[in-house]
VMD Tcl script that draws the C-alpha trace (Angstrom):
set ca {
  {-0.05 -7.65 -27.35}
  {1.77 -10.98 -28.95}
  {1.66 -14.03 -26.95}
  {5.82 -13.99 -27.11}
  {8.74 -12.28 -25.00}
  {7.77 -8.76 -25.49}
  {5.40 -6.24 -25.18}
  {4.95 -3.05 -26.42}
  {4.83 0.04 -24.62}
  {1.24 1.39 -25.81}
  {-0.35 -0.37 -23.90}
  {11.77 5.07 -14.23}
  {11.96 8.44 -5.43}
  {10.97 11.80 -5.54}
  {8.23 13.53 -4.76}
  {7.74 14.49 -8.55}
  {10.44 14.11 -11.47}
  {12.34 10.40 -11.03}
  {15.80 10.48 -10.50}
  {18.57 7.48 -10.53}
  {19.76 7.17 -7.24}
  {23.45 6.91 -6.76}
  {23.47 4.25 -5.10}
  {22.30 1.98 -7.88}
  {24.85 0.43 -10.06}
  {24.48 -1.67 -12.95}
  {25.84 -4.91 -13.60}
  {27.56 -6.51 -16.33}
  {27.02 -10.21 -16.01}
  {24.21 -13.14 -13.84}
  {21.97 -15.51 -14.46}
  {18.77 -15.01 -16.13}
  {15.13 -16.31 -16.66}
  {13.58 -18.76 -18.67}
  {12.41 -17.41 -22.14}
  {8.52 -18.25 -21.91}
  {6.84 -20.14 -24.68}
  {3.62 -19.47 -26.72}
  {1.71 -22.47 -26.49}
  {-0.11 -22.88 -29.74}
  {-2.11 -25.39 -28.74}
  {-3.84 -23.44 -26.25}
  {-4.46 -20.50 -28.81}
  {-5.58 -23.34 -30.95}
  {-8.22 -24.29 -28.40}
  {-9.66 -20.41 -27.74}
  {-10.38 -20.46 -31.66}
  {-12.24 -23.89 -31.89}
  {-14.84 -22.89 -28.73}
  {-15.13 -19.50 -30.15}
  {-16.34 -20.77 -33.05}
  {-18.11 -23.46 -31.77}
  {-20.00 -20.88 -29.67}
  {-20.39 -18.48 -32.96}
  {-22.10 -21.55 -34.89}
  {-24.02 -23.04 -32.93}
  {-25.09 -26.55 -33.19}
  {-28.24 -28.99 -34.53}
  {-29.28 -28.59 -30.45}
  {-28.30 -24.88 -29.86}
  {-28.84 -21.71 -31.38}
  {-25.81 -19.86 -32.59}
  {-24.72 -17.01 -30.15}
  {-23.69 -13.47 -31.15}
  {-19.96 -12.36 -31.33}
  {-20.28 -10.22 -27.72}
  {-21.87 -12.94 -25.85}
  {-19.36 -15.72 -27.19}
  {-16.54 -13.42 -26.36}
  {-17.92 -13.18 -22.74}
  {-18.32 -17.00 -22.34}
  {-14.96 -17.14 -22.98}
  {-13.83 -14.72 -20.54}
  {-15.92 -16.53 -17.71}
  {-13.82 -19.40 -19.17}
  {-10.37 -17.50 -18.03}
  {-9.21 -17.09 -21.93}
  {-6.10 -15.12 -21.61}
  {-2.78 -14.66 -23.29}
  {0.18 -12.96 -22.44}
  {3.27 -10.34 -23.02}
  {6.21 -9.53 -20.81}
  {8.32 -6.62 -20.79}
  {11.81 -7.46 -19.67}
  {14.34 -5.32 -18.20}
  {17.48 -4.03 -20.23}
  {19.97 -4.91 -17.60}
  {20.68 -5.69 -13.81}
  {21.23 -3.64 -10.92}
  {21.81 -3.75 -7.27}
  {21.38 -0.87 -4.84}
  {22.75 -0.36 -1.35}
  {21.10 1.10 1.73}
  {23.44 2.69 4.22}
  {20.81 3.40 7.57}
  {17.22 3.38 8.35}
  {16.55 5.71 5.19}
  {14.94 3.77 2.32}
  {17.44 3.32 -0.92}
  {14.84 3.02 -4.11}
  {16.08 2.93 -7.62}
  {13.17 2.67 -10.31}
  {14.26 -0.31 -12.66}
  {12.25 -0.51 -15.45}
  {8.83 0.78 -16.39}
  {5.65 -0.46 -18.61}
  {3.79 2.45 -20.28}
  {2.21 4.71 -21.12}
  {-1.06 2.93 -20.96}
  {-3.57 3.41 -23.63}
  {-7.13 2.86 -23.19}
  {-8.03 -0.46 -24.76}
  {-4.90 -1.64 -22.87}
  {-6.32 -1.08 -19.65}
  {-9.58 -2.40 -20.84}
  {-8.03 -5.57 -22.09}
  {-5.61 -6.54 -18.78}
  {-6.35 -9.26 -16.76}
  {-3.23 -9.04 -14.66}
  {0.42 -8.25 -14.20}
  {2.87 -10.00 -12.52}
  {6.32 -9.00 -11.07}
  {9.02 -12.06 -11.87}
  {13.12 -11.52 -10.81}
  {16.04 -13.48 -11.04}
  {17.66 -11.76 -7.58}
  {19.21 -12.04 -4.13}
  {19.93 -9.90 -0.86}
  {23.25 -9.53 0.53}
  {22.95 -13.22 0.91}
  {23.41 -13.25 5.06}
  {21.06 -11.90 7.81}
  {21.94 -11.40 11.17}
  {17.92 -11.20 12.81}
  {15.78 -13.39 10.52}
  {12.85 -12.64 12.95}
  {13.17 -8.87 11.80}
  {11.96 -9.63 8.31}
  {13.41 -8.95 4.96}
  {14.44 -5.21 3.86}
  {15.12 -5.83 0.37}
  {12.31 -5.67 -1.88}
  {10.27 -5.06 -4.99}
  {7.46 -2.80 -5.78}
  {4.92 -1.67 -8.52}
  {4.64 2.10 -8.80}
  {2.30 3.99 -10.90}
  {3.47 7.09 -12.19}
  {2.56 10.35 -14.71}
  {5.45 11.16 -17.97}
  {5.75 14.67 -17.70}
  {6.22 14.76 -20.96}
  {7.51 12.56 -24.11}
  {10.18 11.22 -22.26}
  {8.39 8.52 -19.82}
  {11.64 7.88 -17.76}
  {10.74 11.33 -16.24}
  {7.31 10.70 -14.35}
  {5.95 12.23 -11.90}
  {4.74 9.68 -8.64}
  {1.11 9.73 -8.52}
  {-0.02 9.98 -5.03}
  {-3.30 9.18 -2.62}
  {-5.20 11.80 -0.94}
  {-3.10 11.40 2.35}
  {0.24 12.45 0.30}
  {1.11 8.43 0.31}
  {2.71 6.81 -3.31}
  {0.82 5.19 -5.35}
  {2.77 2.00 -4.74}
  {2.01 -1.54 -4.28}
  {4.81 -4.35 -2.79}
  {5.32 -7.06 -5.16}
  {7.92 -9.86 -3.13}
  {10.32 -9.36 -0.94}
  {13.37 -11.58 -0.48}
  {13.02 -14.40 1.65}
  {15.02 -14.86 5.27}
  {13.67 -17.93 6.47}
  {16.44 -20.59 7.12}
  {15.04 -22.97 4.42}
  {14.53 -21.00 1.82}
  {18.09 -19.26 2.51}
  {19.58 -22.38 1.97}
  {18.19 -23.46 -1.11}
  {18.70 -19.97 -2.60}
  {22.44 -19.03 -1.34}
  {22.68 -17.18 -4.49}
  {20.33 -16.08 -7.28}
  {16.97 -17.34 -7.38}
  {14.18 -16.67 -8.81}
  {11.52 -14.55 -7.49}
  {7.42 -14.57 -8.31}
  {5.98 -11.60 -7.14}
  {2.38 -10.99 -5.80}
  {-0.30 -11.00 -9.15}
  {-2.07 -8.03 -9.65}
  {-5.21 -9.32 -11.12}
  {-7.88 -6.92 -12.64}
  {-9.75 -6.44 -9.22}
  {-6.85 -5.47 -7.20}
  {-6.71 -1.78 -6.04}
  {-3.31 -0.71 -8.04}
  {-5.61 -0.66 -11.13}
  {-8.13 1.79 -9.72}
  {-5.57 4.50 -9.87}
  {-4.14 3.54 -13.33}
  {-5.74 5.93 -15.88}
  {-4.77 6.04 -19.62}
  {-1.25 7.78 -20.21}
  {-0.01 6.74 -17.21}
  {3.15 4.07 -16.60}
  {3.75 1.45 -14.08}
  {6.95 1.28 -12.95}
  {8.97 -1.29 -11.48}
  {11.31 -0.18 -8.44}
  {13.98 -1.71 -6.28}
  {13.86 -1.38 -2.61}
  {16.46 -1.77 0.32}
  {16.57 -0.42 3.87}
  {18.68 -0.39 6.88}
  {22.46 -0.95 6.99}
  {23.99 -4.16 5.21}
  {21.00 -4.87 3.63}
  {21.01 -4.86 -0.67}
  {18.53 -5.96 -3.71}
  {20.64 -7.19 -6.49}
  {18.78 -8.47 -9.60}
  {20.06 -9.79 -12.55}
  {16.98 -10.28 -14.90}
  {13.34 -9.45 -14.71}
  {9.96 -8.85 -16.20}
  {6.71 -7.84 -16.10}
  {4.19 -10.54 -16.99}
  {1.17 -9.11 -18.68}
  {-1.87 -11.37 -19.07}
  {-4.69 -9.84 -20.94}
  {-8.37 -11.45 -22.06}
  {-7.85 -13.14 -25.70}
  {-10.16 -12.16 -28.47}
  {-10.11 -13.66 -31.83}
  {-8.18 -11.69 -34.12}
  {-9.62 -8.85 -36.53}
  {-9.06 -11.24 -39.88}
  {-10.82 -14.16 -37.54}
  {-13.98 -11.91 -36.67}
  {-13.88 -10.85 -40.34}
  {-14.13 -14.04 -41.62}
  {-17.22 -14.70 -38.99}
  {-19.03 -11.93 -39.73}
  {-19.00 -13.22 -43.70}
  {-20.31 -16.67 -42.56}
  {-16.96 -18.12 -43.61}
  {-15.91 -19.71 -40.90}
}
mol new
graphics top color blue
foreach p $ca { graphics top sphere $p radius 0.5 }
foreach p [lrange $ca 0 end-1] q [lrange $ca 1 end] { graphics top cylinder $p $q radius 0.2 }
display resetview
């Protein structure tokens, strides 16, 4: 995965093939987020410890290419990918029934993919209906991460993995906030971190290779609505020195 703005897919609420609810409408126009940008720097930095490690020094012994590339996950060296969606949409709920429209998806994993991950975050550019009448009674407009099986070539048709009890395989990422405070510096679009999903975290115990995480829009209860103009998946994933670098190391020219 490049450390730029995209990500490739290698690495679409039913009970099994995913349907676009009709409900969910897409929209032509809003703001959207900040472009995020490699810092070279940091890359820069990975590479000079790596080798330093590698080498060795005139008061330590050189280390091998596993055990340098462990130090320097200990040492939190990551980079990153998004996915981003193709377009906004906003969804409607009319009662007590939950409206969910599946946005955008990541997938299908492969194996070194979910052996590289370190963690995957949620970010939106969104808003409810923009007034509440009971702030005390919560938000009902949310996101969530869902992970889902293709049914066949065409990943946009998956199939919702479920738990033992018959419960999705779904995780809440953010929900909109109500409070007064927050309201009022976000009386329109804002945007929205969701909840990271680190390498520990349950969601990834139920991930297995083929499958596709996908990124759905929630809203319950009359009056309430998710609108979203922008969004992406953050993808963090351990660094390792490139093929051509390790190349190099193993011919003692670096």
């Amino acid at each position: 995965m490049d450390n730029s703005d995209s990500a490739s897919d290698s690495i679409g609420d039913t009970n099994s093939i995913d349907i676009r609810s009709d409900a969910a409408s897409a929209l032509t126009a809003g703001p959207f987020l900040s472009r995020l940008q490699l810092d070279h720097d940091v890359i820069k930095s990975y590479y000079t410890a790596y080798v330093g490690l590698y080498n060795g020094s005139s008061s330590r012994q050189a280390l091998s290419l596993e055990i340098a590339l462990y130090i320097c996950r200990l040492a939190g060296f990551e980079r990153w990918g998004t996915k981003r969606a193709l377009e906004g949409y906003e969804i409607h709920a009319q009662d007590s029934e939950v409206e969910s429209f599946v946005w955008f998806h990541f997938g299908p994993f492969t194996k070194q993919a979910l052996n590289h991950i370190k963690s995957v975050q949620l970010v939106t550019m969104s808003r409810h209906q923009g007034w509440v009448s009971n702030r005390n009674a919560g938000s009902w407009s949310w996101f969530e991460l869902r992970v889902a099986r293709p049914k066949d070539e065409d990943v946009t048709r998956a199939e919702v993995k479920r738990r033992v009890d018959g419960d999705e395989m779904s995780w809440c990422s953010h929900r909109h906030p109500v409070d007064p405070e927050t309201a009022q510096q976000q009386k329109d679009y804002a945007e929205h971190k969701g909840v990271v999903f680190d390498s520990d975290h349950k969601l990834w115990e139920e991930v297995r290779e083929g499958d596709v995480l996908q990124v759905v829009m929630k809203a319950q209860f009359g009056g309430w609505s998710n609108t979203v103009s922008d969004g992406m998946l953050r993808i963090n994933i351990w660094w390792e020195p490139s093929v051509e670098m390790l190349d190099l190391m193993r011919r003692g020219n670096v």
